[in-house]
FIMARKE-314198 format. One line per 4 residues: number of its first residue (from 1); their letters; for each residue y, x, z of N, C-alpha, C. Coordinates in steps of 0.2 Angstrom, whole numbers, plus 5000, padded with zeros to 4 digits. Layout:
<tikols>
NUM) A) Y,X,Z,Y,X,Z,Y,X,Z ~ ...
</tikols>
This chain:
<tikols>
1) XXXX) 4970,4959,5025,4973,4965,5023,4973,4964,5015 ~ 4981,4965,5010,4980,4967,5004,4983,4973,5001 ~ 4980,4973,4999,4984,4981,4995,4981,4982,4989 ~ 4986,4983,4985,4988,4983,4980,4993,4991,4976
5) XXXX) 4991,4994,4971,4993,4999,4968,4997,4996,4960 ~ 5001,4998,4957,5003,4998,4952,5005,5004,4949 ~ 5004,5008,4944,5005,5013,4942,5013,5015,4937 ~ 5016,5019,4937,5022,5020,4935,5020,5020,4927
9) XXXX) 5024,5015,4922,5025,5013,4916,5031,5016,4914 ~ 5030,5021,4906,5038,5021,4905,5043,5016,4907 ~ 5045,5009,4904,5049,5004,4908,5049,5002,4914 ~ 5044,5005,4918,5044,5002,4926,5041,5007,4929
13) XXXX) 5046,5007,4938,5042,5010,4942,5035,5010,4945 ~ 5032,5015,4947,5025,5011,4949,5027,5007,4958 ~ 5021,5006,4960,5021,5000,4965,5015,5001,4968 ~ 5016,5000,4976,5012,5000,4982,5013,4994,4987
17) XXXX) 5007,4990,4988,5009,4984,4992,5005,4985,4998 ~ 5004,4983,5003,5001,4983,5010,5003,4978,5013 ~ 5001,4972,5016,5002,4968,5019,4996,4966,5024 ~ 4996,4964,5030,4992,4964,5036,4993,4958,5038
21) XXXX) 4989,4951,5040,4989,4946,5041,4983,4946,5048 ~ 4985,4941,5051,4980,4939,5058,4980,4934,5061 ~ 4975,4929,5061,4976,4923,5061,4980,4918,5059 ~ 4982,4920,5051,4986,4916,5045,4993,4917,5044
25) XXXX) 4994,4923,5049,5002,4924,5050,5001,4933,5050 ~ 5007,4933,5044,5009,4939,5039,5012,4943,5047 ~ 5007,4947,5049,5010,4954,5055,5014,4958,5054 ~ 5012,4961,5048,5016,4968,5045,5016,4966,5036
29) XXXX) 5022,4969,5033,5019,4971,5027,5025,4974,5023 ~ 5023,4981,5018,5027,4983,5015,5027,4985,5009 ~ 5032,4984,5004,5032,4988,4995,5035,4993,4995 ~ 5033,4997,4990,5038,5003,4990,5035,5002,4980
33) XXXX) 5043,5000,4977,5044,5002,4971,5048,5007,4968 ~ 5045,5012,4966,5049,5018,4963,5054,5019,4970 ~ 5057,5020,4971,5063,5024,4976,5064,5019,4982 ~ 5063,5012,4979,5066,5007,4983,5058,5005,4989
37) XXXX) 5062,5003,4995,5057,5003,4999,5057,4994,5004 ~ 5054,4992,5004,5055,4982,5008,5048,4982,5013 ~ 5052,4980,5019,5047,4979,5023,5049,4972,5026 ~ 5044,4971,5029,5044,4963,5034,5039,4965,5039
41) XXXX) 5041,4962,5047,5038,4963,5052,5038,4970,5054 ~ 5035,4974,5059,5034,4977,5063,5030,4983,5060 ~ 5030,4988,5055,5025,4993,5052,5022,4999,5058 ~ 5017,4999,5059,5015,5004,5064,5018,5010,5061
45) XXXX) 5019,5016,5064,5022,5020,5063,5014,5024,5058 ~ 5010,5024,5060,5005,5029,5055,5004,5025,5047 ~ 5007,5020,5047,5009,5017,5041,5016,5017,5037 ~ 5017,5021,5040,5027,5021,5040,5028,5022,5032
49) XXXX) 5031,5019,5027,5031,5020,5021,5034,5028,5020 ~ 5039,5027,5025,5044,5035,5024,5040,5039,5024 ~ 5034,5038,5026,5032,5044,5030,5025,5046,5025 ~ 5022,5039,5021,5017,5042,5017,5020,5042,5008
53) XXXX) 5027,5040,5009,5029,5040,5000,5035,5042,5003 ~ 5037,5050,5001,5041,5054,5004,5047,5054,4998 ~ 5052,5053,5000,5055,5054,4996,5056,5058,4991 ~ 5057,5066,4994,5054,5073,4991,5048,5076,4987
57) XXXX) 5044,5069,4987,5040,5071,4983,5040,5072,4976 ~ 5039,5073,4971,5041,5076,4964,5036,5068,4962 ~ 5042,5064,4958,5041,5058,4953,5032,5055,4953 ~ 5028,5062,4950,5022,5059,4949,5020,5058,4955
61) XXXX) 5020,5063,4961,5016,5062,4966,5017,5054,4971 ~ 5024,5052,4971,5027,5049,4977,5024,5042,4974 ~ 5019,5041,4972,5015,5034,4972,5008,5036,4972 ~ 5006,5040,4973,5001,5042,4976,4995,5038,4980
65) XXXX) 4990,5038,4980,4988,5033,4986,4983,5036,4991 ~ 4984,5044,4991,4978,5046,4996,4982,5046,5003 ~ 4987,5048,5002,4990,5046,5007,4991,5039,5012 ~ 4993,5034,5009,4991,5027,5011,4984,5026,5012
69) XXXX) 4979,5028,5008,4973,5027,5009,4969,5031,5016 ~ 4969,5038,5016,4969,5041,5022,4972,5038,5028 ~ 4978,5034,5029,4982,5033,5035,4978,5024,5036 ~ 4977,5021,5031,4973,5014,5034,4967,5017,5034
73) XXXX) 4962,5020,5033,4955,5024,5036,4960,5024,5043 ~ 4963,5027,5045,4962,5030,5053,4964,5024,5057 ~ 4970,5022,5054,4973,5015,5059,4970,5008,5060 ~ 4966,5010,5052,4964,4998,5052,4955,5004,5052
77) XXXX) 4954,5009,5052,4944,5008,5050,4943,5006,5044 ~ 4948,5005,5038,4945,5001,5033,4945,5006,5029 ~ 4941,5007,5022,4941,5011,5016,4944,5007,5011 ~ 4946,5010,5007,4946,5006,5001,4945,5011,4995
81) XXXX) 4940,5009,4988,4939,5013,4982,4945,5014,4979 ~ 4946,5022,4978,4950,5023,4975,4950,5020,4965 ~ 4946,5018,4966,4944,5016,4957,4948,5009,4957 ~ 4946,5006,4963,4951,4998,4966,4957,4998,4963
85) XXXX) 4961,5005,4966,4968,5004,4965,4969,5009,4957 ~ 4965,5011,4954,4968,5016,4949,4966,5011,4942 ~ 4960,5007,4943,4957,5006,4936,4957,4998,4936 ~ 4959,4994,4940,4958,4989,4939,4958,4985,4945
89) XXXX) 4959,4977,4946,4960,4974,4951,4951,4971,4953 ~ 4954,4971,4958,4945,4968,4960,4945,4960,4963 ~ 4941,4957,4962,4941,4950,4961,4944,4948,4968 ~ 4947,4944,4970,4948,4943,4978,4945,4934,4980
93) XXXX) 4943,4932,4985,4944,4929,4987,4946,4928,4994 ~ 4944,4921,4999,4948,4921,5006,4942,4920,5009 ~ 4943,4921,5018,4938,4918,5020,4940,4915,5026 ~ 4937,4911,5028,4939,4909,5035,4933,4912,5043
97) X) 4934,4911,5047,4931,4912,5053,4928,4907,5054
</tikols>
């Protein structure tokens, strides 16, 4: 799993990635820049971009991540620090089985 937050910049919109991979092959994965929304593969619905970056939401709110954060807790079990996506990237590596 990666995910990735960028935050909205006067010159740019902000940015939310999510991508889910499983045995080396890309399952699901979607971006949602500013208004525009890209997806690849099959998005569970409690992932639904629509549905946790709302359109109607007012500018600051719709990059938000409590929402994407709360819906992978309940779907994948996983947490992730909100400090991870606000304050900075965390180091990544890979690993194998």
């Amino acid at each position: 799993m990666t995910v990735w937050n960028g935050p909205s910049r006067t010159h740019r919109p902000g940015v939310f990635h999510l991508s889910v991979t499983e045995n080396g092959e890309e399952r699901y994965a979607f971006t949602v820049r500013g208004t525009s929304v890209s997806r690849r593969g099959s998005v569970p619905t409690a992932l639904d971009p629509d549905r946790l970056f709302p359109q109607d939401d007012a500018r600051a709110e719709r990059l938000g991540e409590r929402r994407p954060l709360e819906a992978l807790t309940a779907e994948c079990g996983v947490r992730l620090p909100r400090f991870a996506l606000s304050r900075g990237r965390l180091h990544s590596f890979r690993t194998r089985p």
